[in-house]
C-alpha positions in Angstrom: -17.9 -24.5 -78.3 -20.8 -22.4 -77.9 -24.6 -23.3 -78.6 -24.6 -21.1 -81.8 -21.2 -23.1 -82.7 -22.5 -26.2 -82.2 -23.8 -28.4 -85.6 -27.1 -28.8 -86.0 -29.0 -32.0 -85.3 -30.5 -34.1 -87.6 -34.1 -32.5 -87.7 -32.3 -29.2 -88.6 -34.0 -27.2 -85.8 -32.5 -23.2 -86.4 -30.5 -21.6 -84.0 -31.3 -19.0 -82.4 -28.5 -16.1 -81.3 -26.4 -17.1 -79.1 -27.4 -14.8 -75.7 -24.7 -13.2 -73.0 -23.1 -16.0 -71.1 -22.9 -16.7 -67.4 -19.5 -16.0 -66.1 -16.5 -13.5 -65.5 -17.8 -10.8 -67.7 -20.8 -9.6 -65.4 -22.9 -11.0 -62.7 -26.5 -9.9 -61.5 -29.4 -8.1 -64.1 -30.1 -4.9 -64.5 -28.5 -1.4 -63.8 -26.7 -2.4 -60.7 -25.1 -5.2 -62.0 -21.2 -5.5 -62.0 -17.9 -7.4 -62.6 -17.3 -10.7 -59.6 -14.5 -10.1 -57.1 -11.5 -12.6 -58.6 -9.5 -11.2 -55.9 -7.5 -14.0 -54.6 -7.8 -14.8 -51.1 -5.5 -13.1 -48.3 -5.2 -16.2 -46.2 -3.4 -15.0 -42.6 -5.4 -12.1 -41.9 -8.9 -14.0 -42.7 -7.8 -17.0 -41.1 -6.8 -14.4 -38.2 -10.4 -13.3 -38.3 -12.0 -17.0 -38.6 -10.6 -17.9 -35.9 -11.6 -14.3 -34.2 -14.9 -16.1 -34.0 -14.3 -18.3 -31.7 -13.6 -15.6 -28.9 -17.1 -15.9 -27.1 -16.2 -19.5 -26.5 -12.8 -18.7 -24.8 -13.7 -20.0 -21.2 -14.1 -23.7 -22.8 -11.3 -23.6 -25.2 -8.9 -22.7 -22.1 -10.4 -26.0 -20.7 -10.0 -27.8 -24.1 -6.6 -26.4 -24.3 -6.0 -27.6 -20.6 -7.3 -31.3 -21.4 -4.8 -31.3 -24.3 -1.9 -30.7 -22.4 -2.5 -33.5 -19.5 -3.5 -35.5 -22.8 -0.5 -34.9 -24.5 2.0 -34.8 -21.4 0.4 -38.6 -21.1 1.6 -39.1 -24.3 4.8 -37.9 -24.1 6.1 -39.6 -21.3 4.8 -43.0 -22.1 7.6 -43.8 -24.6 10.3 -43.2 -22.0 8.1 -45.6 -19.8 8.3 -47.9 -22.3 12.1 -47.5 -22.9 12.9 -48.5 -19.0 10.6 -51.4 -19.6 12.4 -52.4 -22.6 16.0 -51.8 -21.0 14.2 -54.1 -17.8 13.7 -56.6 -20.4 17.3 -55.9 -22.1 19.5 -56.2 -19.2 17.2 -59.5 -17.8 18.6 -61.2 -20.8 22.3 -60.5 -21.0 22.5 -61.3 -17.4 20.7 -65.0 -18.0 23.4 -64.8 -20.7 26.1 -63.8 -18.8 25.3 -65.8 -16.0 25.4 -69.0 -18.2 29.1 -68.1 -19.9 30.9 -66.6 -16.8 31.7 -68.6 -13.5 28.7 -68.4 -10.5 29.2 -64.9 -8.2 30.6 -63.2 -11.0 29.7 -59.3 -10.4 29.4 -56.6 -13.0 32.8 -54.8 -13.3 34.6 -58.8 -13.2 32.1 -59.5 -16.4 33.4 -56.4 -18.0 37.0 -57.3 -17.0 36.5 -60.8 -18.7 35.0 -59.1 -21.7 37.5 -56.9 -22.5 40.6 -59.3 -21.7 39.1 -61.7 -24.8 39.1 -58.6 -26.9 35.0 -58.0 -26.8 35.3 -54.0 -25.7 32.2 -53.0 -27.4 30.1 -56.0 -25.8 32.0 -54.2 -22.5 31.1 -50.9 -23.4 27.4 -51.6 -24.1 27.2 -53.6 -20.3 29.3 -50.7 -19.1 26.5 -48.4 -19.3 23.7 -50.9 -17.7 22.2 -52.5 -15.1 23.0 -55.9 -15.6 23.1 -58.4 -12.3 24.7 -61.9 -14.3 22.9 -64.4 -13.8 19.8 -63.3 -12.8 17.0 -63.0 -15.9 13.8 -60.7 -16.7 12.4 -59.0 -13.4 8.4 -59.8 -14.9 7.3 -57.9 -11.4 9.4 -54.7 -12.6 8.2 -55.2 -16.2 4.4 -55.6 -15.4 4.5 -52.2 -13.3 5.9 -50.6 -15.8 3.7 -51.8 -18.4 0.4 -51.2 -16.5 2.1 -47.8 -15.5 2.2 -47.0 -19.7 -1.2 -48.6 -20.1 -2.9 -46.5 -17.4 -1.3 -43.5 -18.8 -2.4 -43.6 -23.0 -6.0 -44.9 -21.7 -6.3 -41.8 -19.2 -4.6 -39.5 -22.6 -6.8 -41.2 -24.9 -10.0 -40.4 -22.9 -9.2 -36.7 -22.3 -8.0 -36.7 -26.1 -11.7 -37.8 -26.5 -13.2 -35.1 -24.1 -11.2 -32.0 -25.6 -12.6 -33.1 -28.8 -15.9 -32.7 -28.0 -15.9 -29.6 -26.5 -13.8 -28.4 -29.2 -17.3 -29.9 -31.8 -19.5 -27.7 -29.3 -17.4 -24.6 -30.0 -17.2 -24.9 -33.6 -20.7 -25.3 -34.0 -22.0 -22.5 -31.7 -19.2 -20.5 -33.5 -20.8 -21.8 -37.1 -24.0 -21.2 -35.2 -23.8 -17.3 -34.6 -21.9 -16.9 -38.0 -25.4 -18.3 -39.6 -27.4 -15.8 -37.3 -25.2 -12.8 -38.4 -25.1 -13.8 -41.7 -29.4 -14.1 -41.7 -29.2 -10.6 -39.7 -26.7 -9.3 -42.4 -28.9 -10.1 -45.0 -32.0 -7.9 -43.7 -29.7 -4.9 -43.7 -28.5 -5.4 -46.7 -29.9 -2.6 -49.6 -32.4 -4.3 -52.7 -29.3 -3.2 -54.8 -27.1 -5.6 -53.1 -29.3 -8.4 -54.4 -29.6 -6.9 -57.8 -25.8 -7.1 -58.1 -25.7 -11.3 -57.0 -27.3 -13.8 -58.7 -29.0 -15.8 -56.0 -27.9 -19.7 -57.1 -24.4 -17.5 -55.5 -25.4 -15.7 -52.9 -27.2 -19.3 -51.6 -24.0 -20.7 -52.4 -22.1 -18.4 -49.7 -24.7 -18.8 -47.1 -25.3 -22.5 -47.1 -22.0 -24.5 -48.9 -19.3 -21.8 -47.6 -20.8 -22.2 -43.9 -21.0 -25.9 -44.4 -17.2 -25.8 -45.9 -15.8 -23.6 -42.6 -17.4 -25.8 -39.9 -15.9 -29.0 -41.5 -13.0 -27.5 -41.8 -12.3 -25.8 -38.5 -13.7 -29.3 -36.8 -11.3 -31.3 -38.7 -8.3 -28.6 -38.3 -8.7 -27.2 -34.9 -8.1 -30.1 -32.5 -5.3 -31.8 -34.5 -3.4 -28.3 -35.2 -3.8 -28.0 -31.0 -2.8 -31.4 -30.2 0.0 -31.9 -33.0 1.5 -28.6 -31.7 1.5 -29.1 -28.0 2.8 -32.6 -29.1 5.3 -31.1 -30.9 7.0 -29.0 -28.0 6.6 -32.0 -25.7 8.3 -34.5 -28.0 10.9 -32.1 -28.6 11.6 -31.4 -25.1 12.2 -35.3 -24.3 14.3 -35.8 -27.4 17.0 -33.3 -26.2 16.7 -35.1 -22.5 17.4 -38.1 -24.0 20.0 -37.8 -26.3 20.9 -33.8 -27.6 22.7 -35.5 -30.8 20.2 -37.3 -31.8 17.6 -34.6 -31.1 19.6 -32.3 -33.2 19.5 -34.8 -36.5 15.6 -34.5 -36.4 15.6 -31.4 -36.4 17.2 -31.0 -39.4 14.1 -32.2 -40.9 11.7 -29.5 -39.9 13.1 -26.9 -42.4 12.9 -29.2 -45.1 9.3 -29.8 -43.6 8.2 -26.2 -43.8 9.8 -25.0 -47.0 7.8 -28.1 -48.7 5.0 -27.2 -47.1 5.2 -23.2 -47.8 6.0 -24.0 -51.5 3.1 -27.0 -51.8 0.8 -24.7 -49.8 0.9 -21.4 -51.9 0.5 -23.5 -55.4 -2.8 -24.6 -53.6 -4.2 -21.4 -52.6 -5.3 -19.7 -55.2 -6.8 -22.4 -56.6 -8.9 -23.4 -53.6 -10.4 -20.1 -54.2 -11.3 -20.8 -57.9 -12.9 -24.0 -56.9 -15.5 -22.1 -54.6 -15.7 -19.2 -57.0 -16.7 -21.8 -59.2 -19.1 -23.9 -57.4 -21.2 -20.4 -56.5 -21.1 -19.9 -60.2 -22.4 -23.3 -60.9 -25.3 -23.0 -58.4 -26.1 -19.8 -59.8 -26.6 -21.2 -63.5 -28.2 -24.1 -62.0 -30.6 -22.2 -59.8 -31.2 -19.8 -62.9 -31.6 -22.6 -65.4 -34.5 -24.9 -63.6 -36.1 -21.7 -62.3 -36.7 -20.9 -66.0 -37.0 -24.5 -67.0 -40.1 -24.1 -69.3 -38.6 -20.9 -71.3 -35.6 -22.7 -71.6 -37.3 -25.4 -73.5 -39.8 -23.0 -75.1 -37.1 -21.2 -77.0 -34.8 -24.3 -77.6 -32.1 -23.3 -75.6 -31.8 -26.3 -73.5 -27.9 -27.2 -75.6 -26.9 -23.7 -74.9 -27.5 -24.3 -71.3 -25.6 -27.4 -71.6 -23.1 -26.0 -73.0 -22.9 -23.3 -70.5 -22.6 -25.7 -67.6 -20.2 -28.1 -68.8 -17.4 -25.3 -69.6 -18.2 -24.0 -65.8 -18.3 -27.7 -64.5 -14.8 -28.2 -66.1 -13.5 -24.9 -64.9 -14.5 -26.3 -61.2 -13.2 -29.7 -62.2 -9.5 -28.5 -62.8 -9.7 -25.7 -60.2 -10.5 -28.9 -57.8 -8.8 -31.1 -58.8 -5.5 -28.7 -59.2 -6.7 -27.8 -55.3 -6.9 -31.5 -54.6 -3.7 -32.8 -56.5 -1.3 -30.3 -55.1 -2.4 -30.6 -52.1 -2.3 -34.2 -51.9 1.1 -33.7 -52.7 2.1 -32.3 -48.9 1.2 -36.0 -47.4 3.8 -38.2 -49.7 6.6 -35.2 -49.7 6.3 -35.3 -45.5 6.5 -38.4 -44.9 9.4 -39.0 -47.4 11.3 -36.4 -45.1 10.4 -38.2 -41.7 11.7 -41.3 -43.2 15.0 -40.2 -44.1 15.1 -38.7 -40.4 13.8 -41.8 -39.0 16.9 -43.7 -40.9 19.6 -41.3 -39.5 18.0 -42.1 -35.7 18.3 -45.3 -35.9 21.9 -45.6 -37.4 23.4 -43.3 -35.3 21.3 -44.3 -32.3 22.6 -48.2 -32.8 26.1 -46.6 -32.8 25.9 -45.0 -29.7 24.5 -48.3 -27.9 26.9 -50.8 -29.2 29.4 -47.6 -28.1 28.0 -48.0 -24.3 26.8 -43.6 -24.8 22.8 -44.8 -24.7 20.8 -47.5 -23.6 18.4 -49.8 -26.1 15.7 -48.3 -24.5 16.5 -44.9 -25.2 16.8 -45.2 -28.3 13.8 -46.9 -28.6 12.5 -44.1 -27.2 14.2 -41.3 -29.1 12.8 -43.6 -32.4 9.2 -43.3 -31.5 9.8 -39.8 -30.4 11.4 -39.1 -34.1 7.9 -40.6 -35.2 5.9 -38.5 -33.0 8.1 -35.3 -33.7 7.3 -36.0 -37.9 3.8 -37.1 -37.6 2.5 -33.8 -35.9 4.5 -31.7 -39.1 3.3 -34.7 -41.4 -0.6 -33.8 -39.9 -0.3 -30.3 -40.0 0.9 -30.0 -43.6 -1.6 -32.6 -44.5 -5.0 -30.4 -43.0 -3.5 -27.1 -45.3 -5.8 -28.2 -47.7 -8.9 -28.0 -45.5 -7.2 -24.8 -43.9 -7.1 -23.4 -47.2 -10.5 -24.6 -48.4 -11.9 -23.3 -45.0 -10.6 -20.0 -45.1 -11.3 -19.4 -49.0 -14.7 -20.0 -47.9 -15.0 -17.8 -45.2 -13.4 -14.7 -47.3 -16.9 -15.3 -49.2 -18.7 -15.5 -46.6 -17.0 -12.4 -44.4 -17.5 -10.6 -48.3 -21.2 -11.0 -47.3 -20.5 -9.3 -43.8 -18.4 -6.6 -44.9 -21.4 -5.4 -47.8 -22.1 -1.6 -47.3 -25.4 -1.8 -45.3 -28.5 0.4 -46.0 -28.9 3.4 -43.9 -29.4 2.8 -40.5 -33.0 3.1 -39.1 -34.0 6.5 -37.8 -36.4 7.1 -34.6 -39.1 9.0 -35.8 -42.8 7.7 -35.7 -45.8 8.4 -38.2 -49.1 10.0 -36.8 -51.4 7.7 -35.7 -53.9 7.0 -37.4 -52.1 7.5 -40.5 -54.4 9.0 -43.3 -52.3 8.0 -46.9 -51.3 11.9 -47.8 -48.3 10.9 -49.9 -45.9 14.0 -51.5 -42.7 13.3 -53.7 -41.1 16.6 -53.3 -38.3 17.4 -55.6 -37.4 13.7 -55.8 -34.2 12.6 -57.7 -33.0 9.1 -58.2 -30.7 6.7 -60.1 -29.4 3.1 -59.7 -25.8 4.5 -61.6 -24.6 7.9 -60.9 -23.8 8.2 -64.8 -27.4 7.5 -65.6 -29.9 9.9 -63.9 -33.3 8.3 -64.1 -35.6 10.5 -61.7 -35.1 14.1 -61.6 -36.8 16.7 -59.7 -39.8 14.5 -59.6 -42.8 16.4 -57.5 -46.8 15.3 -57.0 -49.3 14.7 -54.1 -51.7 12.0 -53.6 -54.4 12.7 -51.6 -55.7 10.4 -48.9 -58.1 7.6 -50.1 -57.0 8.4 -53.7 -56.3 6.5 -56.4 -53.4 7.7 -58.3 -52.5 5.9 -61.8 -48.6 5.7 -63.0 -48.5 4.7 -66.8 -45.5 5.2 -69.4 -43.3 3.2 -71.5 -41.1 0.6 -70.3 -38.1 2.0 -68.3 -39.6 5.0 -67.9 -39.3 4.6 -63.8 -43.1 3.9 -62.7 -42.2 0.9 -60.8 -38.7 2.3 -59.4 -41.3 5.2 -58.3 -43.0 2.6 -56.0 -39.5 0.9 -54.9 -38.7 5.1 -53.6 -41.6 4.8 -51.7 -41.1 1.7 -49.9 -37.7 2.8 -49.4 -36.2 -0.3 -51.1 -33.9 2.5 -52.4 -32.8 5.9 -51.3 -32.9 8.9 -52.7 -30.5 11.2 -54.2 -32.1 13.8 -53.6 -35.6 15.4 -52.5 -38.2 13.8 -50.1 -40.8 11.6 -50.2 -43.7 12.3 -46.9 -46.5 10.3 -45.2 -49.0 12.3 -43.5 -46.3 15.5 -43.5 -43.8 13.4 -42.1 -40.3 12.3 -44.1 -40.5 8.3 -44.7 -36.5 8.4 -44.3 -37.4 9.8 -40.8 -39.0 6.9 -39.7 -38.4 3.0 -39.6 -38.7 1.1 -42.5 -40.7 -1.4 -40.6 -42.7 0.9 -39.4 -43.1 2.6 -42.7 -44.0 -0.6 -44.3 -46.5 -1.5 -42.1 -48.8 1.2 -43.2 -48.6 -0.4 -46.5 -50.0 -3.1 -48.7 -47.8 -4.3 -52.1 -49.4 -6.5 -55.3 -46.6 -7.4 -58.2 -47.3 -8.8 -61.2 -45.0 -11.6 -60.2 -47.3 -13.3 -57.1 -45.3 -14.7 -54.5 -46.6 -17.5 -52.6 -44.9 -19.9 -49.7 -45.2 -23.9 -49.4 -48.2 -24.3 -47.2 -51.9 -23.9 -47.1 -53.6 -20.9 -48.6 -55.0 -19.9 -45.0 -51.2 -19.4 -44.6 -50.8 -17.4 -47.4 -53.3 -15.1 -46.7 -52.7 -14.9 -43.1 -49.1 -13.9 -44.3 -50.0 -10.5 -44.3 -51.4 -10.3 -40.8 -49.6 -12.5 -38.3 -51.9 -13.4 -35.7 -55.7 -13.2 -37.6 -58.7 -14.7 -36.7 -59.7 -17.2 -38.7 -63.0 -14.6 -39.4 -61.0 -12.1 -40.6 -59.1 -14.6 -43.1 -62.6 -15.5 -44.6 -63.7 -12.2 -45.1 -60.5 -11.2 -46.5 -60.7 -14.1 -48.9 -64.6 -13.1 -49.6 -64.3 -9.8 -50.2 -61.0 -10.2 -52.6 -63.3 -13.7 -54.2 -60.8 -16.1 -53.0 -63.8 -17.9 -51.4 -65.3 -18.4 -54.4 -62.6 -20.8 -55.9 -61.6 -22.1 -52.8 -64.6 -24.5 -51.9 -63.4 -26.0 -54.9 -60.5 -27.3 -53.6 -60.5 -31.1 -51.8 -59.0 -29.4 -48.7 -60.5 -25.6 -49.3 -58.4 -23.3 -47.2 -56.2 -25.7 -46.3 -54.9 -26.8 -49.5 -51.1 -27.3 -49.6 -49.6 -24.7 -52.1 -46.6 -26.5 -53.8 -43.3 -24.6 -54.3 -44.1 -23.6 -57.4 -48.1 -22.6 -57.5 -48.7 -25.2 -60.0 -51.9 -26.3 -58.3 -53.9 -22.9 -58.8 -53.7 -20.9 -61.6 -52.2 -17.9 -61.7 -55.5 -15.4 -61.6 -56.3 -17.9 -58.2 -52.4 -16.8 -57.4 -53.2 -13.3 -58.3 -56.6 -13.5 -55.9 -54.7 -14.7 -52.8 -51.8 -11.7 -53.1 -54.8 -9.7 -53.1 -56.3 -11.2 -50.5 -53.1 -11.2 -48.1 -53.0 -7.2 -48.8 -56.8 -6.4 -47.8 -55.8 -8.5 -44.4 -53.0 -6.5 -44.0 -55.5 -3.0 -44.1 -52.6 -0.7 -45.4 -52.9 2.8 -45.0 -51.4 3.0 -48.8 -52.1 0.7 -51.5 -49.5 -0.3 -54.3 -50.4 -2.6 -57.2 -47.7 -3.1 -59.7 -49.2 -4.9 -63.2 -51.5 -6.6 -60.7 -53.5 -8.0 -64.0 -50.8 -8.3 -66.8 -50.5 -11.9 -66.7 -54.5 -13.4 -66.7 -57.2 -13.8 -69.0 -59.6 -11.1 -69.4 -62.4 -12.8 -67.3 -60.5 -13.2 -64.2 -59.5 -9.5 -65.1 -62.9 -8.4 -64.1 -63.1 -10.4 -60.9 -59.8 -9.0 -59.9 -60.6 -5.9 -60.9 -63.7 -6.4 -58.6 -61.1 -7.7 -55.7 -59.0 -4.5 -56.3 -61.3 -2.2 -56.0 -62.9 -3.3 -52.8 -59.6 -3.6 -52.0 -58.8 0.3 -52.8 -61.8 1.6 -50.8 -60.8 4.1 -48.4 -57.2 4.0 -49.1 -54.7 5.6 -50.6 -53.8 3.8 -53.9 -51.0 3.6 -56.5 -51.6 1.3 -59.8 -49.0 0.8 -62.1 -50.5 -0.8 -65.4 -50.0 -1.0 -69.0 -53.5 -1.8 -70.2 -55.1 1.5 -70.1 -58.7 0.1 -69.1 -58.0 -0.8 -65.8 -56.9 2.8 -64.7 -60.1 4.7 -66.3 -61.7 5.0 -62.9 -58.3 6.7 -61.3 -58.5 10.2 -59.3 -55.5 11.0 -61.0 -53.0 9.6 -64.0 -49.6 10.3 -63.9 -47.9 9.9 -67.2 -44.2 9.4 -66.9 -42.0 9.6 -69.7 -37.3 9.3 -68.9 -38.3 9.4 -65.2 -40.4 12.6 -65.7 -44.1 13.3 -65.2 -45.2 14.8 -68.4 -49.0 14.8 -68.1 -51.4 14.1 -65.0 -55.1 14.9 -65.0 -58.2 12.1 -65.0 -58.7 10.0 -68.0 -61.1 13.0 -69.8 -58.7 15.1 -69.5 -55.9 13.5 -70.7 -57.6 12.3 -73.6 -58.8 15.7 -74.5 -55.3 17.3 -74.3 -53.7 14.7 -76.9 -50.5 14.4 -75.6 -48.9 11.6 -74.5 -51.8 9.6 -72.9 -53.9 10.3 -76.0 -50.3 8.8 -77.7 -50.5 5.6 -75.5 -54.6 5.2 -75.8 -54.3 5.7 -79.5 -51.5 2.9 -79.6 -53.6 0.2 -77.6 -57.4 0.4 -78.8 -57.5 2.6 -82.0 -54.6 0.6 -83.3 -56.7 -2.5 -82.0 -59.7 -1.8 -83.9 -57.9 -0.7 -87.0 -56.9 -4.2 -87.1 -60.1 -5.4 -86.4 -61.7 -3.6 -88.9 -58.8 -4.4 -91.4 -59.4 -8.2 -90.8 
């Protein structure tokens, strides 16, 4: 039921309408957003490329690999070892036996003779195909070789068991490692639309739960898939040495073992990839939902919310547990299938030794082998589930990878010392190619200008600034510095040369010489002081128990936002850009810190090139030149006089903010 569904509480609080939900219809804000991938997950050739990561480690996993096989080969033989000690054990006791029913000197072939003239040929048959002395009992000397011989060899297995798994733990997590670093490198390639299409609660969600996911899952996987399959070739080889028959009998299992597994294993698939479709979803709402905590509760919408992360909460609870159950399923279904092998061993194995055709031993062999040939298929089928969990996360994760990157980083190089002569020539833009925002946009600002961009909302003043960072590229035209094309140049290097304030202040945990120093690596502690004087940080700051080295809390809640404001302004005067952008620097405070950041501003302004994007009209009075944009158009520039005098549609927005203000005034 949705929130606007939902009855209303006692108190009778109204509803408001119910907004867009989260979920499968779109995800991200704005122009660029789009519909999720539900593609399901194409398991062999990205479990093909998961494992491709591993490559640069390929000297140690030969050695892992090599450690395996003595490990395994240990293994292997020690049953067989154990089946001579058990026939040594065997044979001791029929001959005390024999020895205390047939006359004293009695050989071998005379006990048989005996045995079969009273009519006991299988007894006869069974000592026909031993080494029975009668009369003489248990050879312990024999048997303790033997059984130190078998002890030795699963210690010596066991410990290099031990050492291939952790050099297989050092693989995976240099592998997870340098799958973290690309991923961190992706992301600074990546274009600002990328992140406009994927909510972040998701895109976190990729980076930190999906990496998690695949190095649990290829540490858990990896060495028992290695160790199961190499035991898996050397059991079978010793079951057919020992007795062909019976070695044929268990094999029988093995298709019944696969088509189980297939079947189980592609009923689980898809929804492993649900479940982590799901959980990104979740962290998105979640991230989305105490990021906004206060609106949320401002406008009442805290049972909508609710309501929004219970039905994705259940749709990851059955996706799970749908994952979880049928997989679950492979364990009890494999091991049902062993133990119907492991019956028809041992009844045709007891045959054939009361028939004289094997020996007790060996088929106390061949029975552990049947176990050991079951349990590695039994393991196997058992780890799909983190197979499949594993490589549905890494599809995500290699999603992030494959993203179309921004263009690649020319060579070029701006003058030095750059002067701030900015030209949009012939600039066109949009964020969808159906929607043209910015066409054949064209103006010059002059160095150490300050050029004014005002309009109605939407009508592309702060996308103007985003073209000139490069955040996006064009579609067509040119933007210059000093002459030279910014597209021509690095975007680091571009973005040196230039100093940003948003409306939305952006500050890190730490202390707020840390802040400001943000925009300067590497500054004296002088210049951070005059920085913060100059942009009146310092006047606040002594304030402060600790002064500059006040701890900023994740959110800012321990200055206000005007003191927020202050320091943004006072990391971009560190910074000394050659151009200026402040984007609704002074939308959000009160009208007396207004005036002392107007103050900060315009120290900060001095000598530079400057673009200020604003909606209250007053603080752009003093600009060189106001560009009026109207639908991604300039329809008016000139200085404030001018504009005024012309009456079009400055005069239009001046009218609407302070002739319609005193109107009001007057009419109250």
């Amino acid at each position: 039921m949705s929130a606007a569904e939902q009855p209303a509480p006692e108190d009778k609080i109204t509803e408001a309408p119910e907004r867009p939900k989260h979920g499968p219809k779109t995800i991200g804000h704005g122009p660029m957003s789009q519909a999720p991938n539900e593609k399901a997950i194409s398991f062999v050739p990205s479990l093909k490329r998961l494992l491709g990561t591993l490559r640069p480690e390929l000297t140690l996993i030969w050695f892992v690999v090599a450690l395996t096989v003595v490990s395994v080969v240990f293994n292997v033989v020690n049953p067989k070892i154990l089946g001579e000690m058990t026939n040594l054990l065997f044979a001791g006791l029929l001959g005390k036996h024999l020895g205390d029913v047939m006359p004293a000197g009695t050989t071998l072939d005379q006990a048989i003779t005996a045995l079969r003239a009273s009519g006991e040929d299988t007894f006869a048959d069974m000592l026909s195909a031993m080494h029975v002395v009668p009369g003489q009992g248990v050879d312990w000397d024999a048997v303790g070789r033997v059984g130190l011989l078998a002890l030795g060899l699963a210690v010596v297995g066991a410990l290099l068991m031990w050492g291939a798994g952790w050099l297989l733990n050092e693989i995976v997590q240099r592998s997870v490692y340098r799958m973290r670093q690309q991923v961190q490198a992706k992301l600074d390639r990546l274009p600002l639309s990328y992140f406009d299409r994927q909510p972040r609660g998701e895109l976190l969600s990729r980076v930190t739960n999906d990496i998690d996911n695949i190095a649990q899952s290829l540490q858990q996987t990896l060495s028992q898939l290695l160790s199961n399959l190499l035991t898996l070739v050397g059991v079978l080889f010793m079951m057919f040495w020992v007795s062909p028959i019976l070695a044929v009998i268990a094999i029988i299992a093995v298709p019944l073992s696969l088509a189980a597994a297939t079947f189980i294993g592609g009923k689980a698939q898809s929804r492993f990839a649900t479940m982590w479709e799901s959980t990104g979803e979740l962290n998105a709402q979640i991230e989305e939902a105490y990021t906004g905590h206060a609106l949320v509760k401002v406008f009442n919408r805290s049972r909508e919310v609710e309501a929004e992360f219970a039905h994705t909460n259940d749709r990851l609870y059955t996706s799970a547990f749908g994952a979880q159950f049928i997989s679950g399923l492979m364990m009890p279904v494999m091991f049902f299938i062993g133990n119907l092998s492991y019956v028809a061993v041992a009844v045709v194995g007891g045959l054939r030794v009361a028939s004289g055709q094997m020996s007790l031993g060996d088929v106390q062999a061949f029975i552990q082998y049947s176990r050991m040939f079951t349990q590695p298929i039994t393991q196997v089928a058992s780890m799909a589930n983190l197979l499949q969990s594993g490589v549905a996360s890494a599809e995500r994760v290699f999603q992030v990878l494959d993203a179309d990157e921004q263009v690649p980083d020319a060579a070029g190089t701006l003058p030095e010392p750059v002067v701030g002569t900015v030209a949009f020539e012939d600039v066109s833009f949009s964020y969808s190619p159906d929607k043209p925002l910015i066409e054949n946009l064209s103006f010059e600002a002059r160095p150490g200008s300050t050029v004014a961009i005002v309009g109605p909302t939407g009508a592309g003043k702060t996308t103007l600034v985003n073209l000139l960072m490069r955040f996006y590229e064009l579609d067509g035209g040119r933007i210059t510095l000093d002459g030279v094309d910014i597209a021509s140049v690095p975007r680091a290097g571009l973005r040196s040369q230039m100093g940003m304030v948003l409306q939305d202040t952006w500050l890190f945990g730490g202390t707020i010489r840390d802040n400001i120093a943000y925009g300067r690596p590497g500054a004296t502690e002088e210049e951070i002081i005059t920085a913060a004087r100059a942009t009146y940080v310092d006047r606040f700051v002594h304030a402060l128990p600790e002064g500059y080295d006040t701890v900023i809390d994740e959110e800012g809640s321990n200055v206000s936002a005007g003191e927020k404001q202050l320091i943004t302004i006072a990391r971009a005067f560190l910074s000394d850009p050659a151009v200026l952008i402040l984007d609704e620097a002074t939308s959000s405070v009160d009208t007396r810190t207004e005036l002392l950041l107007q103050r900060a501003m315009t120290a900060l302004r001095a000598d530079r090139t400057s673009f200020v994007i604003a909606h209250r009209l007053s603080t752009i009075r003093d600009a060189d030149v106001i560009l009026v944009m109207e639908s991604g158009s300039i329809v008016e520039q000139g200085n404030h006089e001018q504009l005024l005098a012309a009456q079009g549609a400055y005069w239009r927005l001046y009218q609407s903010q302070f002739a319609g203000a005193a109107d009001d005034l007057d009419a109250a």
